[in-house]
C-alpha positions in Angstrom: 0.0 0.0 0.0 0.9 3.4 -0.6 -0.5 6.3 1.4 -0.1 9.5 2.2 0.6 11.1 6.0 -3.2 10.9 6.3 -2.6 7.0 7.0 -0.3 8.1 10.0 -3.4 9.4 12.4 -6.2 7.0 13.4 -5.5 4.0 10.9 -5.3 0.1 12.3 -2.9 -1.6 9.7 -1.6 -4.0 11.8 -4.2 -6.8 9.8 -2.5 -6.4 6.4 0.9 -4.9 7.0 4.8 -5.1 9.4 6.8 -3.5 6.4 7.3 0.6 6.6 8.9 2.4 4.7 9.2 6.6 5.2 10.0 7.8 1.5 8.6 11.5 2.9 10.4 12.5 6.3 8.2 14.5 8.2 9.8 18.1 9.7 8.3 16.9 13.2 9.8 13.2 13.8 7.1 12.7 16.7 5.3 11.9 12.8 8.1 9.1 12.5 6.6 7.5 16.1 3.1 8.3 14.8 2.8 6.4 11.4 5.0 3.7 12.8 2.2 3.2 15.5 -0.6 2.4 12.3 1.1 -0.9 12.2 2.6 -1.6 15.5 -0.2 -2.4 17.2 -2.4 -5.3 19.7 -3.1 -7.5 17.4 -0.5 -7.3 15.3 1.1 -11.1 14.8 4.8 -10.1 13.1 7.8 -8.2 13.7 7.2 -4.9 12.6 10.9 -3.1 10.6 10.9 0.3 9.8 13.2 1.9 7.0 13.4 5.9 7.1 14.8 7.5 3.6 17.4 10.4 3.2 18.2 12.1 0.7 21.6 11.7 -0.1 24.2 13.9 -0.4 21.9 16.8 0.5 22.2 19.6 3.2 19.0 18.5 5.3 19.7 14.6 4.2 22.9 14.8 6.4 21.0 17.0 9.3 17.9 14.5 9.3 20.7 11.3 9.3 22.5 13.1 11.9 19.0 13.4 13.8 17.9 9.7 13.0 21.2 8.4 14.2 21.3 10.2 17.2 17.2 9.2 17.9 18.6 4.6 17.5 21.3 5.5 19.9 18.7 7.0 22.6 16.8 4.2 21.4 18.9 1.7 22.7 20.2 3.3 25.7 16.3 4.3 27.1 14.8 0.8 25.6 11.9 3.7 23.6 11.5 5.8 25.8 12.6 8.6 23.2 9.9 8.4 21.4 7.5 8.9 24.3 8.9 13.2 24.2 10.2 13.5 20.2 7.6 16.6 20.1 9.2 18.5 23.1 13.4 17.7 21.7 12.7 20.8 19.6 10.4 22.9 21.6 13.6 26.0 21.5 14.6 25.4 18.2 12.0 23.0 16.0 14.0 20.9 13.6 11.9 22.6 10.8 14.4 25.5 11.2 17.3 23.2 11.9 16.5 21.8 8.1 15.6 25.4 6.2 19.0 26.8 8.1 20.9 23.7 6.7 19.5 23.8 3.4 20.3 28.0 3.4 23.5 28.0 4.9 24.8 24.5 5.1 28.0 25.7 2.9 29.4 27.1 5.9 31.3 24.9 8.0 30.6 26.4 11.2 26.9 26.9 10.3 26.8 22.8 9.6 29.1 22.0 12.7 26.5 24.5 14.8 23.4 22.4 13.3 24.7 19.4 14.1 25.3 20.0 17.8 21.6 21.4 18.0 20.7 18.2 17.0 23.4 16.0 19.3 22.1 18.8 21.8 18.2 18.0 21.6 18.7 14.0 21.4 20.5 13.6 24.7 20.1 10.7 27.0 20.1 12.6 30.0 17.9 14.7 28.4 15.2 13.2 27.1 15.2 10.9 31.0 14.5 14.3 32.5 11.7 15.3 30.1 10.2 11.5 30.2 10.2 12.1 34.1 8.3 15.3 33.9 6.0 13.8 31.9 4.7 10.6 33.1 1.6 10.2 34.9 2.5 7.3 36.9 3.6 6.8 40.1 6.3 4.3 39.4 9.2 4.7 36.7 9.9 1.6 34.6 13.5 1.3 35.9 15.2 -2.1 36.8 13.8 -2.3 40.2 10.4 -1.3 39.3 10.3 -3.6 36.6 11.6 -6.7 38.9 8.8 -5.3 41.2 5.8 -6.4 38.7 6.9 -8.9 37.6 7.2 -10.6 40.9 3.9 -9.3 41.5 2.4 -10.8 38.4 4.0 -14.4 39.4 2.2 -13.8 42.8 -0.9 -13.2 41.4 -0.3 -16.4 38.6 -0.4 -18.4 41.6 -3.5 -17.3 43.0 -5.3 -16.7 40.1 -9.4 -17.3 39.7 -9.3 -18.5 36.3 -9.5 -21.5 35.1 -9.5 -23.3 38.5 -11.2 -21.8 41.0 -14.0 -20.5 38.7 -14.2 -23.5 37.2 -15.1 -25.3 40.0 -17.3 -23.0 41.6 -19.2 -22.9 37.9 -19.8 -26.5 37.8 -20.9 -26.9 41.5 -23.1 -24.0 41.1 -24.5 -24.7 37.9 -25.6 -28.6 38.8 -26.9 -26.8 41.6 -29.8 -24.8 40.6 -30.9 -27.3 37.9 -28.1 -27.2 35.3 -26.6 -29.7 33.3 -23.0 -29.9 32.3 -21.0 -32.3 30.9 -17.1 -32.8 30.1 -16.9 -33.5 26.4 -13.1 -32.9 25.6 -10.6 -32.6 28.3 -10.9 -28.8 29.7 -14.1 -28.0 27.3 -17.4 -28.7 28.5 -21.0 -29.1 26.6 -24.1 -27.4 28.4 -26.8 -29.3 27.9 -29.3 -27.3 29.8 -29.9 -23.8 31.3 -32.1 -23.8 34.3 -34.8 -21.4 33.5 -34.2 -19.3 36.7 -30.9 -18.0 35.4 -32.6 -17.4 32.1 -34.6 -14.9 34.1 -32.7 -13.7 36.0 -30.5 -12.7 32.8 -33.8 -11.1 31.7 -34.3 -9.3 34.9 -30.5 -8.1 34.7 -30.4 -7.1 31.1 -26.6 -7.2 31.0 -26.2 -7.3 26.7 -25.7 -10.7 25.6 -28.8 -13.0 26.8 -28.2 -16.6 28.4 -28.7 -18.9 25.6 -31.1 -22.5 26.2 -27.6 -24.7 25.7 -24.1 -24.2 24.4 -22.2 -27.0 22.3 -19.0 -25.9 24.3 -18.0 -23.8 26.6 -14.8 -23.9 28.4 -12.4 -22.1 31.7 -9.1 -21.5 29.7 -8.5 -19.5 26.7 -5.7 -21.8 25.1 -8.7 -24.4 24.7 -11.3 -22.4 23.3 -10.0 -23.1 19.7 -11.9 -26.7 18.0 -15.0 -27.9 16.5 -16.8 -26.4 17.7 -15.2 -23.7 19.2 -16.1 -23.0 22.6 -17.2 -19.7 24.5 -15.0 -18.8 27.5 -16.7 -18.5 30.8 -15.1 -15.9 32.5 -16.3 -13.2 34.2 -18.6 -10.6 32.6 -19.7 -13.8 30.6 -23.5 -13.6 30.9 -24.6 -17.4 32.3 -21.4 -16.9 35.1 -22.6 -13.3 35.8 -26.5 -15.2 36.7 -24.6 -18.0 38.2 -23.1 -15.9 40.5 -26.2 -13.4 41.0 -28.9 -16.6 42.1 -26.3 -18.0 44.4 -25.7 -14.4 46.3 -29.4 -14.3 46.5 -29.6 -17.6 48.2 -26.6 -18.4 50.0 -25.1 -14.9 51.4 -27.2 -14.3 54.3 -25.4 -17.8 55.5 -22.2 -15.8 55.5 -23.6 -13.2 58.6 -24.8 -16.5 60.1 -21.6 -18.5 60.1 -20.7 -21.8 59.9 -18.3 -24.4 61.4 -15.6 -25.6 59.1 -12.4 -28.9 60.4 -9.1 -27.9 59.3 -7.8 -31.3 58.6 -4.1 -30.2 58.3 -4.2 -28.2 62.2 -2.8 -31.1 64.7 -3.5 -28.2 67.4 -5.9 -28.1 69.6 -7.2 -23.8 69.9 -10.1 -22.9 67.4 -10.1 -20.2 65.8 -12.7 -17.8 64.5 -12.1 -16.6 60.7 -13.9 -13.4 59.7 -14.2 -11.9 56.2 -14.1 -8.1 55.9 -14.8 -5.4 52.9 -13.3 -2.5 53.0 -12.9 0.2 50.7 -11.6 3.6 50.5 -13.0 6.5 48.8 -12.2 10.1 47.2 -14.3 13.2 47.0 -16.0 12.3 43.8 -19.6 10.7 43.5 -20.5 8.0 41.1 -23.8 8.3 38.7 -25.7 5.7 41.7 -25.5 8.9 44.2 -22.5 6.6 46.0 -19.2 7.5 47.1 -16.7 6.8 44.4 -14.9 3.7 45.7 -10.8 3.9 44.2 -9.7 0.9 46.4 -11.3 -2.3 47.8 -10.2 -4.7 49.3 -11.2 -8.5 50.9 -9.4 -9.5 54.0 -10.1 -13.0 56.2 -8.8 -12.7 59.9 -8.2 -15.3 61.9 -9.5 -14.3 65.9 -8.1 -16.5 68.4 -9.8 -17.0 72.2 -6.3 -15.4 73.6 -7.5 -11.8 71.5 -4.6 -12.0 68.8 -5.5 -11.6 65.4 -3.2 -12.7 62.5 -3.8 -12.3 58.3 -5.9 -15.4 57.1 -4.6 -15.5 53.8 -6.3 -15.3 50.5 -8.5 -17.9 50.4 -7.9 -20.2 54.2 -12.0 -21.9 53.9 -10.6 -24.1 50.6 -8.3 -26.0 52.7 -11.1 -26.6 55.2 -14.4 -29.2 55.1 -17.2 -29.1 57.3 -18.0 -30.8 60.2 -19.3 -34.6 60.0 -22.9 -35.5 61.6 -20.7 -37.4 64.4 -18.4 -34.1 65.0 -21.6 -32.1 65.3 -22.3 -31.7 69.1 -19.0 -31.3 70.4 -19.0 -28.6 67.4 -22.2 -26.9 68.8 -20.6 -26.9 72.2 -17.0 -25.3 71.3 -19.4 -22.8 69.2 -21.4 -22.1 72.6 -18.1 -21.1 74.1 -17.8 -17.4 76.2 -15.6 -15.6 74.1 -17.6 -16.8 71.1 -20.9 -15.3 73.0 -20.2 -11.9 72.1 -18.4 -8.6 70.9 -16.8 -11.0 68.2 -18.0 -8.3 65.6 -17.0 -5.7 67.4 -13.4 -6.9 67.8 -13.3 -7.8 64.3 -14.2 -4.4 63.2 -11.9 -3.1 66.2 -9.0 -5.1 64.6 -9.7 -4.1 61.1 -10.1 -0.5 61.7 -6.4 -0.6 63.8 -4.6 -2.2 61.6 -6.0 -3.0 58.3 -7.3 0.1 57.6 -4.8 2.6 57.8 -2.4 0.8 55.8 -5.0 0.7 53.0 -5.7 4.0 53.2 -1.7 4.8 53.4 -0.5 2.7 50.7 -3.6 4.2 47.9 -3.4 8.0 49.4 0.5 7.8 48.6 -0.1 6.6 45.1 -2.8 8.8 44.2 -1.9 11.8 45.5 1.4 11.6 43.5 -0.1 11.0 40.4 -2.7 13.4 41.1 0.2 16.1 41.2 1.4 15.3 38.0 -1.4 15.2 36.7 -2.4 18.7 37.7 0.9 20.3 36.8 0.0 18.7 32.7 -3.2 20.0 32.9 -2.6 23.3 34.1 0.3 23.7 32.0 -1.7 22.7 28.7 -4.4 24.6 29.7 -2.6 27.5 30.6 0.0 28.0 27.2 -3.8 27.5 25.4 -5.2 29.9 26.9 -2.7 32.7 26.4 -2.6 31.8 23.2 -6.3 32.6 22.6 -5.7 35.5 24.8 -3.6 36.7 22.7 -4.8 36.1 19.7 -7.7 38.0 20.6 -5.8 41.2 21.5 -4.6 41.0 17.9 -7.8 40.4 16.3 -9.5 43.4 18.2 -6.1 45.4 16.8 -7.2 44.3 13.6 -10.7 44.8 13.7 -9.8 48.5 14.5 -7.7 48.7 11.4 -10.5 47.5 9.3 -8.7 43.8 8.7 -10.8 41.0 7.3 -10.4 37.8 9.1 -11.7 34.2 9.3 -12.2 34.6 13.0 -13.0 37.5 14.9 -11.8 38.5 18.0 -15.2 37.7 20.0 -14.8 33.8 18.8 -11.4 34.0 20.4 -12.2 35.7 23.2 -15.1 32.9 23.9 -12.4 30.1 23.4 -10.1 31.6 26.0 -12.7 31.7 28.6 -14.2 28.5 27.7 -10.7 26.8 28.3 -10.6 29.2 31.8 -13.7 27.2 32.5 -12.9 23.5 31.7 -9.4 24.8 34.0 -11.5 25.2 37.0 -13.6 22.5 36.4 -10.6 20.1 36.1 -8.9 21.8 39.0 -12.3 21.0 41.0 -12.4 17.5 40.2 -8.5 16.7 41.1 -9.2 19.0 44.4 -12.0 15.9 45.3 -9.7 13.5 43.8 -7.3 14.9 46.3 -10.2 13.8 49.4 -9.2 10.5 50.0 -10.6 8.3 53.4 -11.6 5.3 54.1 -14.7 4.0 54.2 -15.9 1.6 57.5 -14.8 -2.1 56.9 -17.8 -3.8 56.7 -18.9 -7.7 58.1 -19.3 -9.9 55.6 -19.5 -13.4 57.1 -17.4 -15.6 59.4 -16.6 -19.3 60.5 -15.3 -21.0 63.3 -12.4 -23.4 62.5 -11.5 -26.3 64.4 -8.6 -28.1 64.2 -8.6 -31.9 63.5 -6.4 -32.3 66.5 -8.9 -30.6 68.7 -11.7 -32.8 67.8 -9.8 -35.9 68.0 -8.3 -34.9 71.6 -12.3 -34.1 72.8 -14.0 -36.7 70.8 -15.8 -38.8 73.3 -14.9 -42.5 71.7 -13.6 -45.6 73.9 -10.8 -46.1 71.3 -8.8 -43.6 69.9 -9.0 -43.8 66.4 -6.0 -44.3 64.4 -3.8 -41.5 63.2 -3.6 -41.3 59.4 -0.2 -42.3 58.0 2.8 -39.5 58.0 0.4 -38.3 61.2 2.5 -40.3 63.7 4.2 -37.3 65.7 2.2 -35.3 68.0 1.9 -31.6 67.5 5.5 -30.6 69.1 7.3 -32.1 67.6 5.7 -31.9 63.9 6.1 -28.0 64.5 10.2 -28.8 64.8 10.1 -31.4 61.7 8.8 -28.3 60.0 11.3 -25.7 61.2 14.0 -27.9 60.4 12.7 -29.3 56.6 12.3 -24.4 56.6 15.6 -24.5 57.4 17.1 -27.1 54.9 14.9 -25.6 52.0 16.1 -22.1 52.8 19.8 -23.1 53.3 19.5 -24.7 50.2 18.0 -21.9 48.3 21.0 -19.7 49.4 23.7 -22.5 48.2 22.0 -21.5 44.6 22.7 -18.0 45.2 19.3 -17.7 45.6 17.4 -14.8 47.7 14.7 -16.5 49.9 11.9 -15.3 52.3 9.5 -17.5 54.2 6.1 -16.4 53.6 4.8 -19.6 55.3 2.9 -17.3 58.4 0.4 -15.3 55.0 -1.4 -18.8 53.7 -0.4 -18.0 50.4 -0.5 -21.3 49.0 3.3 -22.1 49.6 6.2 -21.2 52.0 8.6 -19.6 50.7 9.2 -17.3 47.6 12.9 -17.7 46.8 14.2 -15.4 43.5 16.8 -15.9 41.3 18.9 -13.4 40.6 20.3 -13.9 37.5 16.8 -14.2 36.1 15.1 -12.4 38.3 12.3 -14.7 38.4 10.0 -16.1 41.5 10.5 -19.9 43.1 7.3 -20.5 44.6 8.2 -23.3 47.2 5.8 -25.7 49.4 8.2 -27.9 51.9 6.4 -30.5 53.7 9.0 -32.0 56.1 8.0 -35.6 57.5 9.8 -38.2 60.0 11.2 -40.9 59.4 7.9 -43.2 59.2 6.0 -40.8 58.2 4.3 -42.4 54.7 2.3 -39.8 53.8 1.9 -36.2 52.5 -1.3 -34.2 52.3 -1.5 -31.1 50.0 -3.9 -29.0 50.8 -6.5 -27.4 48.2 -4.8 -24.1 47.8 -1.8 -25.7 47.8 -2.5 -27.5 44.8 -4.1 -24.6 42.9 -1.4 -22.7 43.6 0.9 -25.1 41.8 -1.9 -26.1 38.6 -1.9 -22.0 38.4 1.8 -21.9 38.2 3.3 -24.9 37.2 7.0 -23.8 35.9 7.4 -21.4 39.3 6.2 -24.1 42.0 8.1 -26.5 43.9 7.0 -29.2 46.1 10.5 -29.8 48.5 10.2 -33.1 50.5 12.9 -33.5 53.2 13.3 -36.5 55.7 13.6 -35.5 59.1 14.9 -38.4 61.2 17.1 -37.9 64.9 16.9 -34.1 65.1 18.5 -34.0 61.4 17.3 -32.8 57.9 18.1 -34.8 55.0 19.0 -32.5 51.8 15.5 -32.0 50.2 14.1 -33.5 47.0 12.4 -30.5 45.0 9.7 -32.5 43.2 7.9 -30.4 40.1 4.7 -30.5 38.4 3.9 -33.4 40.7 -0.1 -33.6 40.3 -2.3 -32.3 36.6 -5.6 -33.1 38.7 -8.2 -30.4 39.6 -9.2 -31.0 43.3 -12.9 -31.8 43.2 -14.8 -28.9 44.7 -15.6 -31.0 47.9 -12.0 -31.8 48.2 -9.9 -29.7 50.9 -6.8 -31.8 50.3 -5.0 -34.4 48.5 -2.9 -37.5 50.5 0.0 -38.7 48.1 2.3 -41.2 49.2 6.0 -39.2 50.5 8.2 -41.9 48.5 6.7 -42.1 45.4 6.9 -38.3 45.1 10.6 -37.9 46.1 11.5 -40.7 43.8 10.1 -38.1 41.1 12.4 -35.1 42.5 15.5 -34.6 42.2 18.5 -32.5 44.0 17.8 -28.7 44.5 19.3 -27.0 41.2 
């Protein structure tokens, strides 16, 4: 295709074309960034090249070179970041009169040598970092560190991710449910055979675009299988049978939640319950949304876990997976560790007393320090754009009116530029009035969303009220003391060996995340996500819990199982086992037993 600079402003090419060519150099190269954008684009499947023409042996040929040279050698230095501020390089001398000098006065050495140093001048590294740090909006710079930052996050957040697994399973339990059926057809991609007619109405009640359809030939949780015959539709949210799925159970199921329930942590050998709570809270800014309600700019979710002592620790993302409720036998010693005194009363309040303390105020810390930084920056862009327009219409008026006077014709008079100058005084204070209640940041009170007691599986086993005591499952054969030293120890021999890898670890085991200790890599900079199970020296078996498992199905090439012996006070070197289970927990299950020597004969040596 050929085209003409028109193609360089509001044109997707990126379907037909990764081949451009500048025959034309613009006199602004911030057009160079510009028509290059057409075709470098989302979407766009190739590796985009980009081939700017000079004119040889010409005056401006050799500036413009000079310039283009200059611009790959900021290139590679800033990773693009020039092209981010090419329009402000030239703000005290525009290249247009760089070129028109060169082409008048090029002859002259000195002009030439004077020319070229504007340019080597404009398209300076140090330069071009200060302008880019003027003008970004963001709070955080893309530099090394920042850059690690995310991308540790983003490996966090692989591991705990909703989709496929968790939504998934909630779909399918949900769905069968209310009336729904469902069945696998392909591994991963599912055929729905019937919609219940209540989420059919309450899709028509909802009127969120797409309806729910009657059935679907396929449907599936993960977006590398919706390809096939026939292809499926990913359920995800803002999918519209998921967003009715989730709307009838709410309806049912959440005033359960403010009731509570009573939940048997299977891997706790301890004996103290514990009370989990789940808390909303969300902080706000001065701006109301169309509802009439404060506009929320943060929320966040946060279980507790409230102990009989007072103490109060961080439950984790998701601690009720790992849990199953209480059997018909474990019933009425449940009821009568519910009826307890410090389970009587003021458990809300001391919820809400604890999450005002100390969850609170760091949320509204850590999203007042963001915004209000950003919010600077963003004033000092606005009022500097608004302000250079509107003395530009000012002016421009003044010399309209001196024109008028001298009997002038023009295509605007000085009365439309007068009413453009105040308009933009206008939109000024209106912007400046919506980053002032930008600027009104608090915090909303955390609000009581449900709660559960938890009771350990070695509490009920110490209280149940049986002539025999049942026997302890394999790999359970140590009481609770001194499991809690075969774990320190198999910490300890998973940590010292991260270190003899010139690894940086940190044990995260006290946050539930799923695994115990993050451990990066410095050369690559990349996350080891690492669950240790420690057992003795007869212990058999190893149970995984459910977010365990997800945690390694969601991030397969970052997770580690370590397995270490522990046998007279000593840790054997662990065996780091990977990618040890493909099964999906059923959503019933709250943990997996595998057998401890069939998994370590599938490791190998930390490397």
């Amino acid at each position: 295709m050929i085209a003409n600079d028109a193609a360089g402003e509001g044109v997707n090419l990126q379907r037909g074309a990764h081949l451009m060519v500048n025959y034309d150099l613009p006199w602004n190269p911030n057009r160079l960034e510009q028509r290059f954008g057409r075709i470098h684009r989302i979407g766009q499947t190739e590796v985009c090249h980009l081939w700017n023409l000079c004119a040889a042996n010409t005056r401006e040929g050799e500036v413009y070179q000079r310039l283009l040279e200059k611009l790959e050698e900021a290139r590679k230095a800033l990773g693009g970041k020039v092209y981010d501020v090419l329009g402000e390089l030239f703000e005290g001398k525009p290249l247009r009169d760089l070129l028109v000098d060169a082409i008048r006065y090029g002859d002259a050495p000195e002009t030439r040598r004077r020319i070229f140093q504007s340019v080597d001048d404009a398209v300076d590294v140090d330069a071009i970092e200060k302008l880019v740090a003027e003008r970004k909006l963001t709070s955080e710079g893309m530099d090394p560190n920042a850059v690690m930052a995310v991308r540790e996050e983003m490996e966090r957040a692989q591991a705990r991710r909703l989709q496929p697994h968790f939504i998934g399973s909630f779909f399918r339990e949900a769905f069968s449910l209310l009336g729904g059926r469902i069945v696998e057809r392909e591994k991963g991609r599912f055929e729905i055979m019937r919609v219940p007619s209540i989420l059919k109405e309450r899709d028509r009640l909802i009127g969120r675009g797409d309806p729910v359809l009657d059935r679907y030939a396929r449907v599936t949780f993960e977006k590398a299988l919706i390809a096939g015959q026939p292809q499926a539709e990913l359920l995800a949210p803002g999918h519209p049978l998921l967003d009715a799925v989730v709307d009838v159970v709410l309806e049912r199921f959440q005033p359960l939640l403010r009731q509570g329930g009573v939940l048997v942590d299977e891997s706790d050998d301890g004996t103290v319950p514990r009370l989990l709570v789940y808390l909303e809270h969300a902080v706000r800014d001065g701006r109301v949304a169309r509802s009439g309600e404060p506009r929320v700019i943060s929320q966040r979710l946060q279980f507790i876990h409230l102990s009989e002592d007072g103490a109060a620790r961080d439950g984790g993302p998701a601690p009720y997976l790992d849990c199953r409720p209480v059997t018909t036998t474990e019933k009425p010693l449940a009821d009568e560790i519910a009826a307890s005194p410090w389970l009587a009363g003021g458990v809300e309040q001391r919820a809400l007393g604890h999450a005002i303390a100390r969850l609170v105020p760091v949320h509204l810390t850590e999203v007042r320090g963001r915004r209000l930084a950003e919010i600077d920056k963003v004033e000092r862009a606005v009022r500097e754009r608004l302000g250079r327009e509107i003395n530009y219409w000012d002016g421009r008026a003044a010399r309209l009116r001196e024109e008028e006077r001298a009997g002038k014709d023009q295509r605007i008079n000085a009365s439309n530029a007068e009413a453009t100058a105040q308009r933009l005084v206008e939109r000024l204070h209106k912007r400046q009035d919506e980053l002032d209640r930008e600027r009104q940041i608090t915090a909303l009170p955390p609000v009581l969303k449900g709660a559960a007691l938890i009771l350990p599986a070695g509490l009920l086993r110490a209280r149940a009220a049986v002539a025999t005591e049942p026997e302890k499952p394999s790999g359970m054969s140590e009481d609770s003391d001194s499991r809690a030293a075969i774990e320190k120890l198999a910490m300890d021999a998973v940590m010292a060996a991260e270190r003899a890898l010139g690894h940086a670890p940190r044990d995260v085991s006290a946050e539930n995340r799923g695994y115990d200790v993050e451990s990066r890599d410095p050369r690559s900079g990349h996350l080891r996500l690492i669950e240790v199970k420690g057992r003795h020296a007869d212990g058999r078996d190893v149970i995984v819990t459910k977010n365990e498992l997800l945690a390694s199905l969601n991030a397969p090439d970052a997770f580690i199982l370590a397995l270490v012996r522990v046998e007279g006070g000593f840790a054997h070197p662990p065996r780091y086992v990977r990618r040890f289970s493909n099964r999906e927990p059923g959503f019933a299950e709250s943990a997996v037993v595998f057998n401890f020597d069939a998994l370590a004969s599938r490791g190998a040596e930390p490397a």
